[in-house]
BAMAR-135187 format. One record per residue (C-alpha): residue in one letter; x, y, z. Coordinates in nm, 4 decimals, decimal comma, padded with zeros to 6 digits. Example, Ala and Ser with C-alpha at 12.3 -4.5 7.8 and 13.67 -1.06 7.14 Angstrom:
2
+-----+----------+----------+----------+
| res |        x |        y |        z |
+-----+----------+----------+----------+
|   A |  01,2300 | -00,4500 |  00,7800 |
|   S |  01,3670 | -00,1060 |  00,7140 |
+-----+----------+----------+----------+
This chain:
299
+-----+----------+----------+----------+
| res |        x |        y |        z |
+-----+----------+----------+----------+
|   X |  00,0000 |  00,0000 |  00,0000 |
|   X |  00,1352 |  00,3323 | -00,0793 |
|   X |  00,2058 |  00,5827 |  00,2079 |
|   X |  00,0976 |  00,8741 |  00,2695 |
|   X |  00,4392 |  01,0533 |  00,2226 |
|   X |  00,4551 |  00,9039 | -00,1616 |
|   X |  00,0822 |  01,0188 | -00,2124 |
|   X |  00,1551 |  01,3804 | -00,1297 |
|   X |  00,4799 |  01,3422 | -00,2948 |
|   X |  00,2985 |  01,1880 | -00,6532 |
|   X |  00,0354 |  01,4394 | -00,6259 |
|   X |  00,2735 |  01,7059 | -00,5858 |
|   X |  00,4942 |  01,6126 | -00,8850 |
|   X |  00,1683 |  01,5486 | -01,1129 |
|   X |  00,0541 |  01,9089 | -00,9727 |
|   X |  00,3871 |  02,0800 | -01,1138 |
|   X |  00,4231 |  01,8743 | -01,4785 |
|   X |  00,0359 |  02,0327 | -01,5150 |
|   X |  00,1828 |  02,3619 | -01,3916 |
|   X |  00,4301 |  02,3743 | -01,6881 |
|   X |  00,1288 |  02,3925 | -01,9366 |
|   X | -00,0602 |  02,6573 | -01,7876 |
|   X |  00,2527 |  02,8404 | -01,6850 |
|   X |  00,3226 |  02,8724 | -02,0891 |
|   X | -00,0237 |  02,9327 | -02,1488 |
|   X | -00,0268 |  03,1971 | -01,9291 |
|   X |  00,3139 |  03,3622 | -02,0575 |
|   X |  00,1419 |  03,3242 | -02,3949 |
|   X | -00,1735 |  03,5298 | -02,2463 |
|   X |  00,0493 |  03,8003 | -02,0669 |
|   X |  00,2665 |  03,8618 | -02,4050 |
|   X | -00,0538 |  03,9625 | -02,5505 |
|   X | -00,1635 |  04,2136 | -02,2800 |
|   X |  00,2089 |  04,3586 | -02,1693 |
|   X |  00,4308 |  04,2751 | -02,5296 |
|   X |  00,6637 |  04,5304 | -02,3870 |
|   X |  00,7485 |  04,2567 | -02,0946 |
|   X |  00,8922 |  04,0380 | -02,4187 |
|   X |  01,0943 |  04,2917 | -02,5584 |
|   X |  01,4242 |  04,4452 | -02,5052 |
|   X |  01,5024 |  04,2010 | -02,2172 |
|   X |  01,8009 |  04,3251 | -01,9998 |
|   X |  01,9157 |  04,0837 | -01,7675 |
|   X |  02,1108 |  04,2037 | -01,4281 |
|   X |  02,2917 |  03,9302 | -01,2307 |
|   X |  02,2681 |  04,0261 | -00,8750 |
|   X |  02,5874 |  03,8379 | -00,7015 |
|   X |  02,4711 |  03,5594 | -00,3900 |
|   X |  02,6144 |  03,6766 | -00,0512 |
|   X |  02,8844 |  03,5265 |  00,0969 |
|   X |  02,8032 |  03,2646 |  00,3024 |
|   X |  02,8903 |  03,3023 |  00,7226 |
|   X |  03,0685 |  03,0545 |  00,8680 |
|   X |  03,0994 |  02,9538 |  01,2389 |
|   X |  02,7904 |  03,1327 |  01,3372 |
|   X |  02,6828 |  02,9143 |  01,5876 |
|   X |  02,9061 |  02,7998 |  01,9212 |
|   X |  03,1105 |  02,4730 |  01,9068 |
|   X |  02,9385 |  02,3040 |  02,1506 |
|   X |  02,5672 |  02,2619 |  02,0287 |
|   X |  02,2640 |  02,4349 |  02,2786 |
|   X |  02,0010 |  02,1622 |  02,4538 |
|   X |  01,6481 |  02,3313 |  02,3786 |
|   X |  01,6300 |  02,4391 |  02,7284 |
|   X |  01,9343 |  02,6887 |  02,6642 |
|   X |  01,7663 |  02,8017 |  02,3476 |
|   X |  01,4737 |  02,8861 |  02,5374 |
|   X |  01,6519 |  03,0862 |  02,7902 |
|   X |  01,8364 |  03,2609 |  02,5348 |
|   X |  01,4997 |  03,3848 |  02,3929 |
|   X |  01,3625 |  03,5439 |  02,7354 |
|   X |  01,4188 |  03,6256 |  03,0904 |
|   X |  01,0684 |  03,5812 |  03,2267 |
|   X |  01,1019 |  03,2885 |  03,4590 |
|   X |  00,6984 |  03,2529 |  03,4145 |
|   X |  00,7491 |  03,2174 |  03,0513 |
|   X |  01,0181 |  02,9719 |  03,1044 |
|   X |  00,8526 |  02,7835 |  03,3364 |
|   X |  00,5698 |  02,7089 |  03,0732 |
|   X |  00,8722 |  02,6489 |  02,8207 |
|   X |  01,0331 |  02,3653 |  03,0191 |
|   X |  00,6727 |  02,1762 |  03,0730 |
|   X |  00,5588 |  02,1711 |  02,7460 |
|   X |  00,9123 |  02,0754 |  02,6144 |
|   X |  00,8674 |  01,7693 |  02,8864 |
|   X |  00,6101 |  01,6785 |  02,7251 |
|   X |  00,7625 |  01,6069 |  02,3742 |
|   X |  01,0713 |  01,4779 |  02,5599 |
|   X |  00,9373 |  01,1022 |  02,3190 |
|   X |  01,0444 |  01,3306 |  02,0013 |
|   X |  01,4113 |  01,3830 |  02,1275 |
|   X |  01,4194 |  01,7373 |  02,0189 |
|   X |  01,7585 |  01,7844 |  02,2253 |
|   X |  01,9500 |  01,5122 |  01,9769 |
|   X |  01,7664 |  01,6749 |  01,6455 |
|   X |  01,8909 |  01,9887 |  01,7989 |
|   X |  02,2394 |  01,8627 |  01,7768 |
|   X |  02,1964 |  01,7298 |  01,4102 |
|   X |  02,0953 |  02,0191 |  01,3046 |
|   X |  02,3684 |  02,2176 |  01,4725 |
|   X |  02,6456 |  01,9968 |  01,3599 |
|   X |  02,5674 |  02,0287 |  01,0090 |
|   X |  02,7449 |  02,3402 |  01,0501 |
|   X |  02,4699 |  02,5917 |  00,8466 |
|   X |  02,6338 |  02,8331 |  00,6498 |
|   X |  02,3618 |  03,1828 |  00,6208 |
|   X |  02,3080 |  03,3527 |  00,3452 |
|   X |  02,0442 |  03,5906 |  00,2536 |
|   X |  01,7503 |  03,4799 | -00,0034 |
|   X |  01,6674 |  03,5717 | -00,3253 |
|   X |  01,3910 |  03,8079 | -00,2529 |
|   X |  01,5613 |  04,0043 | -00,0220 |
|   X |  01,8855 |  04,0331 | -00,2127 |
|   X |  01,7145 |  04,1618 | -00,4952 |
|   X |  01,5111 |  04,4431 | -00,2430 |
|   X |  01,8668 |  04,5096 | -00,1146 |
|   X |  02,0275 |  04,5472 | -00,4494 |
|   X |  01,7941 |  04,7908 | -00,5408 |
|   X |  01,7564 |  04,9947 | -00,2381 |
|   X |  02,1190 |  05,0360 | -00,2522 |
|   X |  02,1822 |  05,1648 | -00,6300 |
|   X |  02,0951 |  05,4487 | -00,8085 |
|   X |  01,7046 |  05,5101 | -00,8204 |
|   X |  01,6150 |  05,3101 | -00,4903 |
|   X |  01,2781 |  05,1237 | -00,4779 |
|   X |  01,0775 |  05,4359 | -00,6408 |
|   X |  00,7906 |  05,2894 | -00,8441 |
|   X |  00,9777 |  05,3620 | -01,2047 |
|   X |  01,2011 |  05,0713 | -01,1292 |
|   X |  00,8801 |  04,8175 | -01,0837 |
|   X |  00,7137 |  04,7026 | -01,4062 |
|   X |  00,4007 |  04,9084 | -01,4458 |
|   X |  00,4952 |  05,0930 | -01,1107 |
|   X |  00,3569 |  04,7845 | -00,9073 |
|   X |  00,6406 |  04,7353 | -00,6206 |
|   X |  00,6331 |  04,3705 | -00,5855 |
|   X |  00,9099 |  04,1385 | -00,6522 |
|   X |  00,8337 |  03,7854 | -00,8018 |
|   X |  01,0000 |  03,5093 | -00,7561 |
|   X |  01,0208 |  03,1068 | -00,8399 |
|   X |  00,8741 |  02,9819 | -00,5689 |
|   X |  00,7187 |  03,1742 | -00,2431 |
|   X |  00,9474 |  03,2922 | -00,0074 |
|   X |  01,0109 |  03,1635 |  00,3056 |
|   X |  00,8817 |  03,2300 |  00,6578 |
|   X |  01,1449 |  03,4980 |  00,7605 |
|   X |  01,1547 |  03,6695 |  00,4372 |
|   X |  00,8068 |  03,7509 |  00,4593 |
|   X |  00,8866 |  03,8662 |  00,8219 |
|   X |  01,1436 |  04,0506 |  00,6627 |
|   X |  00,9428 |  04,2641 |  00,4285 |
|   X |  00,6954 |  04,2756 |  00,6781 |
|   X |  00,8840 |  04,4240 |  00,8854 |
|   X |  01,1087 |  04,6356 |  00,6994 |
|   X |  00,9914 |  04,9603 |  00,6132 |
|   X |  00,9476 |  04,8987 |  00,2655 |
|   X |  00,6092 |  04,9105 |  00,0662 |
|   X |  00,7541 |  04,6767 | -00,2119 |
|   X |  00,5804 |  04,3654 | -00,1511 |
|   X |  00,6209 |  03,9970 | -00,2426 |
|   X |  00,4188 |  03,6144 | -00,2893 |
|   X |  00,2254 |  03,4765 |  00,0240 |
|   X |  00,4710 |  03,2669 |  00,1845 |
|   X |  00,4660 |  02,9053 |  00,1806 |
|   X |  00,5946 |  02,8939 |  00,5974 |
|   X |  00,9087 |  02,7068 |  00,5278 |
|   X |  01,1308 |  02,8332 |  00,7955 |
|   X |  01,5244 |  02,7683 |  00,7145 |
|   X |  01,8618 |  02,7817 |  00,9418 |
|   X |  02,0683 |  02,9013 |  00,6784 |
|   X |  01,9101 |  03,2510 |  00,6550 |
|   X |  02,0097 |  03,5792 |  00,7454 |
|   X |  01,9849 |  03,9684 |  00,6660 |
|   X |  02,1997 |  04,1355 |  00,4056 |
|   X |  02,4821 |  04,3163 |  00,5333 |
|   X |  02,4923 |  04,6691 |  00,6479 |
|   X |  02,8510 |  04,8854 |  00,5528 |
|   X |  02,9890 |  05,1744 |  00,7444 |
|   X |  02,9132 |  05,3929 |  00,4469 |
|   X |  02,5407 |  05,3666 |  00,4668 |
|   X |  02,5360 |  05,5366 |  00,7947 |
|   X |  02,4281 |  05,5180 |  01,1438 |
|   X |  02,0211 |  05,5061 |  01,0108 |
|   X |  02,1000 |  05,1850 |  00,8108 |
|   X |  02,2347 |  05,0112 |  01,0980 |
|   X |  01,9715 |  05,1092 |  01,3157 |
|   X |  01,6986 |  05,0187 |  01,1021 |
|   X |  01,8968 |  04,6376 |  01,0865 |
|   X |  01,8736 |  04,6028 |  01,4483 |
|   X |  01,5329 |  04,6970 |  01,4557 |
|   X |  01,3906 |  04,4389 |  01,1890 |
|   X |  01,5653 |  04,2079 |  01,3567 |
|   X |  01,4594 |  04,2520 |  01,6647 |
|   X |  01,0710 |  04,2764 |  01,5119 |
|   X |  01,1799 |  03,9360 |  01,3493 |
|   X |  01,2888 |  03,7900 |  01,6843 |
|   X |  00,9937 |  03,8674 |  01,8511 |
|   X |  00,7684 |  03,7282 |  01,6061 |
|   X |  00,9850 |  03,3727 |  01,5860 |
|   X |  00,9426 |  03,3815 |  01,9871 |
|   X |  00,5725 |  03,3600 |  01,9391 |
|   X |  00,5860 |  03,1478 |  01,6466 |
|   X |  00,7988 |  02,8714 |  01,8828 |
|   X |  00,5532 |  02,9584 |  02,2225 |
|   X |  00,2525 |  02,8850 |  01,9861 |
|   X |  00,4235 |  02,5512 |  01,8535 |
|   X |  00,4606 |  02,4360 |  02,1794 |
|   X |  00,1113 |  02,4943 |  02,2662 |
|   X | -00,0348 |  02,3433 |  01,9947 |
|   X |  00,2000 |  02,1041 |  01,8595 |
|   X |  00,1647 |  02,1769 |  01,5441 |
|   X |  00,4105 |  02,3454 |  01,2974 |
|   X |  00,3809 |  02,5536 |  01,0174 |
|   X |  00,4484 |  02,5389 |  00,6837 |
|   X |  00,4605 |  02,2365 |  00,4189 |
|   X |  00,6727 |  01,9427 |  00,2774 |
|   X |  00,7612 |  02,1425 | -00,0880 |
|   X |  00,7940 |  02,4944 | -00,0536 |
|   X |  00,7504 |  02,5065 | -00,4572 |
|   X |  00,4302 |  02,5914 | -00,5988 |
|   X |  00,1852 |  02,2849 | -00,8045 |
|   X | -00,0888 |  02,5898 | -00,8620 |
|   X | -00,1044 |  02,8133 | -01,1254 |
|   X | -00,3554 |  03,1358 | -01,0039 |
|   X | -00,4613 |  03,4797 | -00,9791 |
|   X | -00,6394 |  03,6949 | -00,7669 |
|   X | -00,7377 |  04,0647 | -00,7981 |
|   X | -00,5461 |  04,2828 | -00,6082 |
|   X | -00,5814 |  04,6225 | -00,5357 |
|   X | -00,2236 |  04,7887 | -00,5997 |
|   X | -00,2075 |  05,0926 | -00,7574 |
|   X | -00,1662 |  05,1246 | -01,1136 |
|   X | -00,0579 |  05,4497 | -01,3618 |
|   X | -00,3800 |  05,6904 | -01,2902 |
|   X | -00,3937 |  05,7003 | -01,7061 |
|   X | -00,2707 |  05,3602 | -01,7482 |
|   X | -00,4815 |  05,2448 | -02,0299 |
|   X | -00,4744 |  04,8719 | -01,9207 |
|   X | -00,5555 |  04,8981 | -01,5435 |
|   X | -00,5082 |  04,6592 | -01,2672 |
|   X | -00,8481 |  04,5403 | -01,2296 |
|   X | -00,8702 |  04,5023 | -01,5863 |
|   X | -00,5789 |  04,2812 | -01,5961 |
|   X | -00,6682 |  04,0571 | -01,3355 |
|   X | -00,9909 |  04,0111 | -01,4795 |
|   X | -00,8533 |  03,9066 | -01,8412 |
|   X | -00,6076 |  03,7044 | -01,6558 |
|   X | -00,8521 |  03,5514 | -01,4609 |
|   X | -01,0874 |  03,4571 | -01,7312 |
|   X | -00,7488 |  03,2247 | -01,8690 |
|   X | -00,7481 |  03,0851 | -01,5719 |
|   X | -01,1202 |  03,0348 | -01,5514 |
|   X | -01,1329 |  02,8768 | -01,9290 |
|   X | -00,8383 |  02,6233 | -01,8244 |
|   X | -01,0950 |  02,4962 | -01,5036 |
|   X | -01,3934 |  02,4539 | -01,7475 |
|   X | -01,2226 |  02,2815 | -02,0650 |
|   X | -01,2921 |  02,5580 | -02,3016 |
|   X | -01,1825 |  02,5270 | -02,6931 |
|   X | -00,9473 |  02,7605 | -02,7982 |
|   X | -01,1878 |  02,8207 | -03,0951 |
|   X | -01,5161 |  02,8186 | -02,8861 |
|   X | -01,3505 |  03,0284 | -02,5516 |
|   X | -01,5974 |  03,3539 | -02,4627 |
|   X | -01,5097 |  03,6671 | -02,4663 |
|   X | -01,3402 |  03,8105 | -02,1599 |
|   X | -01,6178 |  04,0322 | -02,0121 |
|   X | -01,8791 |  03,7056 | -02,0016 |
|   X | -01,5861 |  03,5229 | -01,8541 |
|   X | -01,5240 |  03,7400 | -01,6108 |
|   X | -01,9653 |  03,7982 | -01,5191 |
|   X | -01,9354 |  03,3795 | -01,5181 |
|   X | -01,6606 |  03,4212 | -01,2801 |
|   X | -01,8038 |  03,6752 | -01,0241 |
|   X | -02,1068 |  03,4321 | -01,0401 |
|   X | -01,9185 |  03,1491 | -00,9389 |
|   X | -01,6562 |  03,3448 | -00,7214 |
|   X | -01,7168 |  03,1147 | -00,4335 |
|   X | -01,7852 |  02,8016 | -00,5807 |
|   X | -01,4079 |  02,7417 | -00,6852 |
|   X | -01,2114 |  02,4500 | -00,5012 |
|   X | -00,9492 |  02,6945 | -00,2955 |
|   X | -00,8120 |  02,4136 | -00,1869 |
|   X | -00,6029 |  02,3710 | -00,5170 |
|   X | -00,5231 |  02,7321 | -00,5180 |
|   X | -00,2032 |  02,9312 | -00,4655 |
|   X | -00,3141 |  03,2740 | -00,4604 |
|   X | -00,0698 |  03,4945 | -00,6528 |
|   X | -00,1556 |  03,8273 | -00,5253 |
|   X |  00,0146 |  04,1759 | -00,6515 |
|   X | -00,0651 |  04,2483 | -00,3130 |
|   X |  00,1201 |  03,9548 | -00,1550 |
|   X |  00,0666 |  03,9119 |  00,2174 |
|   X |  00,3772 |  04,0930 |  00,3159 |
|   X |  00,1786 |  04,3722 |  00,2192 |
|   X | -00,1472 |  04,2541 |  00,4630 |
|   X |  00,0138 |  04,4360 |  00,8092 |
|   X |  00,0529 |  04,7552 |  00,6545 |
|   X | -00,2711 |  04,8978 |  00,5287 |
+-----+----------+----------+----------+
């Protein structure tokens, strides 16, 4: 009998070869509405950070330590130390040390090396540098749990995918020089301490409940789009809404089997879709937002 780890892995895969088809299918769609994406392509290689070696003590933490080394509050602690007893059967201690000898190596992620690279070169993160003026940066697959803390908490309005809740030991935050100034290095210390004290809730609540969060593939099977409600050029003459809708109505056409020779126009698509709005199986949705939910805490 097959497992349940191989089902979720072979409907996984099967998910992805499907995505492949409507990811050209889409591309094919988009040239038709933005042409100018398909022309005069200029690529910019944005150099990985150097990785940081030895970041972590020689002689690995037990949990307990960890948990002291996230608060003072002996109440807090106390609460720490009985629910840890109580998964004492999972050995968290001796994955603690696994993980700790494999000697991680940090480096920052894509998505917030390329929100780096541009805050730091000429023009910044003003909207001219965004396709369209929308300030979102796409990427592969959704970012992980602490880069959406990261642009969450950063003071940035350029926004990014819904994250998949993957949360990684090899990341960090790009690297602050003496030349940027005193402001620069303040504003580090303060994400990261924002960042910290969201983690320290995120381990109190998995304690509680037992139950972590995010998923066994952090890439995407789902091909989708939802309207969103970033600004667009006030004379624009293809606006947001009215490319999510034409987008949507794709999408829409793909879920119903439609002909390419027999496929409605986009305005009844789009009435058929409002009709049916909540009908749709979310379930085998990844919402692909140009309002990701980095975006969510600050309006």
């Amino acid at each position: 009998m097959m497992s349940t780890t191989h089902w979720s892995d072979f409907v996984h895969v099967a998910g992805r070869l499907l995505t492949y088809k409507r990811a050209v299918d889409l591309m094919d769609l988009v040239a038709k509405i933005w042409p100018q994406l398909f022309s005069n392509i200029q690529v910019c290689m944005i150099p990985s950070s150097s990785t940081v070696p030895g970041v972590l003590p020689t002689n690995p933490w037990t949990a307990a330590q960890i948990m002291r080394k996230m608060t003072s509050d002996e109440s807090l602690l106390g609460r720490f130390a009985a629910q840890l007893g109580s998964l004492s059967v999972h050995d968290i201690d001796v994955k603690v040390s696994e993980l700790w000898r494999s000697a991680p190596k940090p480096l920052v992620h894509a998505e917030v090396l390329v929100h780096d690279w541009l805050e730091n070169t000429e023009g910044g993160i003003r909207p001219e540098r965004f396709f369209n003026r929308w300030k979102f940066i796409g990427s592969s697959k959704p970012p992980c749990k602490l880069c959406s803390y990261f642009f969450d908490e950063y003071p940035t309005d350029v926004q990014v995918r819904p994250s998949h809740q993957n949360a990684y030991f090899t990341w960090r935050m790009p690297d602050v020089y003496e030349y940027q100034g005193e402001e620069s290095i303040r504003k580090r210390m303060l994400v990261m301490d924002s960042i910290k004290t969201r983690i320290r809730a995120d381990v109190m609540r998995i304690l509680s409940e037992k139950l972590a969060d995010g998923r066994t593939h952090d890439s995407s099977a789902y091909i989708s789009l939802w309207r969103g409600i970033a600004p667009g050029l006030p004379n624009d003459p293809i606006t947001l809404e009215a490319t999510t809708q034409l987008l949507e109505s794709h999408t829409l056409s793909t879920k119903h089997e439609q002909s390419s020779t027999g496929r409605k126009p986009a305005n009844e698509v789009v009435k058929v879709l409002d009709e049916n709005e909540e009908g749709l199986d979310e379930s085998y949705e990844e919402q692909l937002l140009f309002k990701g939910r980095s975006a969510i805490r600050k309006t």
